[in-house]
N, C-alpha and C positions, 0 to 999 in steps of 0.2 A: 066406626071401625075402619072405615077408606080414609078416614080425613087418619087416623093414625098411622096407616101402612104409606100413606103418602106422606106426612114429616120422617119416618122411617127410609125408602127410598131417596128422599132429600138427602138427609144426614149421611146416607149412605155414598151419595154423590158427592157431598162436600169432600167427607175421605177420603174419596179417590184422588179426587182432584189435587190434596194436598198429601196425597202421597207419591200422586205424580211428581208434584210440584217440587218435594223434595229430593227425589229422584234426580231428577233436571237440574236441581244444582247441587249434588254429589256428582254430575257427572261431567260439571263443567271445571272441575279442579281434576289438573292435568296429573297423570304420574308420571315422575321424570325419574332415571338411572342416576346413579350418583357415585361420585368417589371420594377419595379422601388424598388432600395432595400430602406427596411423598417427597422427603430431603432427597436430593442426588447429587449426594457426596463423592462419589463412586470416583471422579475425573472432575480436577480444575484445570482443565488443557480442553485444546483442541488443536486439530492436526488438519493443513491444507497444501497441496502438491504445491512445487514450487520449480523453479528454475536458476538455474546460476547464470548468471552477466559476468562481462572481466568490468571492474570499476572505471575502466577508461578506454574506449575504442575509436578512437583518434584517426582522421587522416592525415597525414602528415604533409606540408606542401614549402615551396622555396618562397623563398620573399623578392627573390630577382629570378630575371629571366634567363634560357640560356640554354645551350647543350648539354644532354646529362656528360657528364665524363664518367663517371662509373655508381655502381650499386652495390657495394661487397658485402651488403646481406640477404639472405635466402627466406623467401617464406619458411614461417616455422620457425626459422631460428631463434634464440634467444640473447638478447643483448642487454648491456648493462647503460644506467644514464650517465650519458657525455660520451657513448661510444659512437664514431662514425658510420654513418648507415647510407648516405649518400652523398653527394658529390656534384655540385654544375661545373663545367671547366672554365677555372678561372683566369685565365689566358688575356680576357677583353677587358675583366677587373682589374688586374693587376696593374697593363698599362695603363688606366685610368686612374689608380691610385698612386702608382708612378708618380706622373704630372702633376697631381693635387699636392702631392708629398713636397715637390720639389720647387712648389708654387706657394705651400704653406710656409716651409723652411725662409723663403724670401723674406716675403711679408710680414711674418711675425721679428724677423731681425730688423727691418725697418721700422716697424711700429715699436719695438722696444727702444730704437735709441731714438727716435721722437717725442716717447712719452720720458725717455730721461732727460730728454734738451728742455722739455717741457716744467720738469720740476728745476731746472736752474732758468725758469723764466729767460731760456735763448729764443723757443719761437711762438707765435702765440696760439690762443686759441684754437682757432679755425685749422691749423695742422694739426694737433695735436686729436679734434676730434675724428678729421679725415683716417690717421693712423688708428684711433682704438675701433672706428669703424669697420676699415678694409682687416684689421684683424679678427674683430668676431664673425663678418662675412667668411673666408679664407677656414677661420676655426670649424667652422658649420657645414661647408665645402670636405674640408681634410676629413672630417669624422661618417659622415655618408657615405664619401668612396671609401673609408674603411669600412662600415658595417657591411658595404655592399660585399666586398671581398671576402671577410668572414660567413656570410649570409651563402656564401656557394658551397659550406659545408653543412650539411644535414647532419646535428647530433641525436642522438635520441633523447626524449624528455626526461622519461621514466624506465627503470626496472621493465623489460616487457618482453612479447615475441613479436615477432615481426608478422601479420594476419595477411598483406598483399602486395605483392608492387604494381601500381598501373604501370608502369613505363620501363625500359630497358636502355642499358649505355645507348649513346647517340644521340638520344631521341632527346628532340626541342620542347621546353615544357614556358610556360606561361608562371610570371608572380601568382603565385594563388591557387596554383594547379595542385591538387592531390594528387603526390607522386608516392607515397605509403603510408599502408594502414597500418596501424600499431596496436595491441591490449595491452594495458595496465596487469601487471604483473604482482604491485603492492598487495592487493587484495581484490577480493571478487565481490558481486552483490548478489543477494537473492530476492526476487520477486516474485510475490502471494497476491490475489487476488480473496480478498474477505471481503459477506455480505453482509449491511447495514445493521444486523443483529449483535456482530461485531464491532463492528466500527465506532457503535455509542458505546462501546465496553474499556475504550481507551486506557484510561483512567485506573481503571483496575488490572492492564499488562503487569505480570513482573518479570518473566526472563523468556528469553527466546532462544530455540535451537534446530537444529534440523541433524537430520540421517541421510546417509546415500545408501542404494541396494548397491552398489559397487565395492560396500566398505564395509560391511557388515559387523554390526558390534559397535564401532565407531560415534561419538552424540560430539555434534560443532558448536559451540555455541557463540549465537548471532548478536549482534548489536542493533537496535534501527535507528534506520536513517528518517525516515519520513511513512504518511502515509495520504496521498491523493487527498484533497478534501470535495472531487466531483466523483461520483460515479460514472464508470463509464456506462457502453448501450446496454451490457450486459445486469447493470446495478447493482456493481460490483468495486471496491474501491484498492485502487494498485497499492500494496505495501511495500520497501525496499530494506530489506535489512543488509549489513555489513560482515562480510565472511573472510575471515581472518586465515592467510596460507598457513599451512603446517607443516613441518619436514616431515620429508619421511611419506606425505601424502600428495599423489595428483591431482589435484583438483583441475578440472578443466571446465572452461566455458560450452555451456551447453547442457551441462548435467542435470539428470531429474533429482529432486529434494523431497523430502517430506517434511514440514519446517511445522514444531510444536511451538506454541501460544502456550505459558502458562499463569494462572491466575492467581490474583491476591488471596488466599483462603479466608482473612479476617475482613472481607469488604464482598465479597460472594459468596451471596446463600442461594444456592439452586437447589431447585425443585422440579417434580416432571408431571406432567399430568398427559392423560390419552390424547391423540391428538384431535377427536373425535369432543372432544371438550372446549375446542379452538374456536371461535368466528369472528367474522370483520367488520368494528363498529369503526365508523368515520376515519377509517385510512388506519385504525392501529388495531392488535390482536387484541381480543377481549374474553371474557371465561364468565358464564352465573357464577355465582358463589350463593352458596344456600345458608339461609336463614334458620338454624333449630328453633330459635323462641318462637318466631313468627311462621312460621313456613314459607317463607318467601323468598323469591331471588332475584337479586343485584347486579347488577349490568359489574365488571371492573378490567378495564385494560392489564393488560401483561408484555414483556416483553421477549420474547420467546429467543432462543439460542438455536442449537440443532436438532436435527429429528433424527433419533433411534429407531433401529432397525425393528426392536420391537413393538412400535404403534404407537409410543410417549413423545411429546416434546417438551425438551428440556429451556427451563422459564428461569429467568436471573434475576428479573425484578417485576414485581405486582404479585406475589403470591407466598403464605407463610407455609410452614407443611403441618398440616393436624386438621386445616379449611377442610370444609366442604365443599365441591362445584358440582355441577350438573355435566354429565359424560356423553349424555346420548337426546338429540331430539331439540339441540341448542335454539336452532331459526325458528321456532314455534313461540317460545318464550318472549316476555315483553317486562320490563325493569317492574318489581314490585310484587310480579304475580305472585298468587299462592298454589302451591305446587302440593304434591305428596311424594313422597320417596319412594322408589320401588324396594320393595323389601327383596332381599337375596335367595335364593333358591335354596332349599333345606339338598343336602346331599343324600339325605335318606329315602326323601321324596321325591323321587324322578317323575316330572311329568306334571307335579301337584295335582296326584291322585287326590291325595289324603287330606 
């Protein structure tokens, strides 16, 4: 009778043991929150402040040296190209071009009727190279002291306003000295700063525009010029688009933009998932993606866009929408594991009384 209550107590202990046992590994499968990624059709734009440049902001300076003789434009003002804006006085050119004038005048009538005595084989050689000589010298001479003389009027390049004058009548200015600032008046640029989320999305731009709160109602639409290929410290890459004047409208350098990005719709499919569903494998953003057949979940990179106000971030590539991921508890997780889903909370059961 003991040898049977003792196989009885065994057996009873084996039980345990193995329903320990089972226990212990129901409890080593994790449950994880779960969602379901969702299309975010909603917006193929995005929107970054911006700033308006004038396309050209130039110093202007003399190519000879000299006294100003005058300035007869005002900051601010606006001039047209080929209109004069300054002035060296040319007083010390002119006799110098004088001279050259009347030194070229010479020479060239000498060298001409040498090189005609030349073709009737009157004198030889050796003259005739001295003449074509002394007159390309003389010709090179004559055309200097004119540039120089021309070179004492300041026209303006471009369409513009006049932004500064360093200097005032009288004043002695050096070749090379910036004597005014000038803006480009053609058109203006706008520069955005977009993060590297952006930046890979190149490819998929289609039109660009921007708004001023100055002008309300108003949409410009941009052209681009470029866009940085370094990041600057910020790791942010400068973009420059092209802003076309319009009558009728001020535009001035300086101005705040709101400048719209919009996207290809037949080449971007976004999607939004929580952002709480984000983590960082080996330098790129990554998501589980949950296995129904097997219960298990998948390591898979994404490329994430912007973050919404409401807790989502919006994904352009690595992700279809109808997936599974895992939302809540991501760093625990390890590629393959077998997971359980958390089931949703009934609305009738608050609490999970029931």
């Amino acid at each position: 009778m003991k040898c049977h209550f003792y196989y009885f107590l065994l057996g009873m202990s084996v039980l345990g043991v193995a329903c320990h046992s089972d226990k212990a590994v129901k409890d080593t499968t994790v449950t994880v929150k779960t969602e379901v990624v969702k299309n975010y059709q909603d917006e193929l734009y995005i929107t970054y402040p911006g700033k308006v440049k004038p396309a050209s902001d130039v110093n202007l300076s003399f190519r000879v040296a000299g006294p100003i003789l005058r300035i007869p434009a005002e900051a601010g003002a606006f001039v047209r190209k080929g209109e004069l804006i300054a002035e060296i006085d040319p007083r010390d050119y002119e006799v110098q071009f004088s001279a050259t004038e009347a030194e070229y005048k010479q020479v060239k009538a000498e060298a001409e009727r040498v090189i005609e005595l030349y073709k009737r084989n009157s004198v030889p050689v050796n003259d005739y190279d001295k003449a074509v000589s002394g007159l390309q010298q003389i010709t090179a001479k004559y055309k200097a002291h004119q540039n120089a003389l021309q070179d004492t009027r300041m026209l303006a390049p471009f369409d513009g306003y006049i932004q500064k004058k360093y200097f005032d009548a009288h004043e002695t200015v050096s070749a090379g000295m910036p004597v005014i600032s000038m803006i480009n008046n053609s058109y203006f640029e706008v520069e955005i700063d977009i993060p590297s989320s952006d930046y890979v999305r190149q490819p998929y731009f289609k039109a660009f525009s921007c708004t001023f709160d100055v002008f309300p109602g108003k949409v410009f639409p941009l052209e681009l010029i470029e866009i940085t290929r370094k990041a600057n410290l910020n790791q942010l890459y400068r973009m420059r688009l092209r802003l076309r004047t319009v009558s009728g409208v001020d535009i001035a350098a300086g101005m705040s933009v709101n400048v719209t990005i919009e996207y290809t719709p037949d080449e971007v499919t976004l999607t939004s998932v929580p952002v709480s569903a984000l983590f960082e494998y080996e330098g790129e953003s990554a998501v589980w993606i949950y296995d129904a057949r097997t219960g298990e979940v998948h390591r898979r990179a994404v490329k994430t866009g912007k973050f919404l106000k409401t807790g989502e971030a919006v994904i352009y590539k690595g992700l279809n929408a109808g997936e599974i991921i895992v939302s809540a508890g991501v760093h625990s997780l390890e590629e393959g594991m077998k997971v359980k889903m958390l089931r949703p909370l009934s609305k009738t059961n608050v609490g999970g009384l029931l």
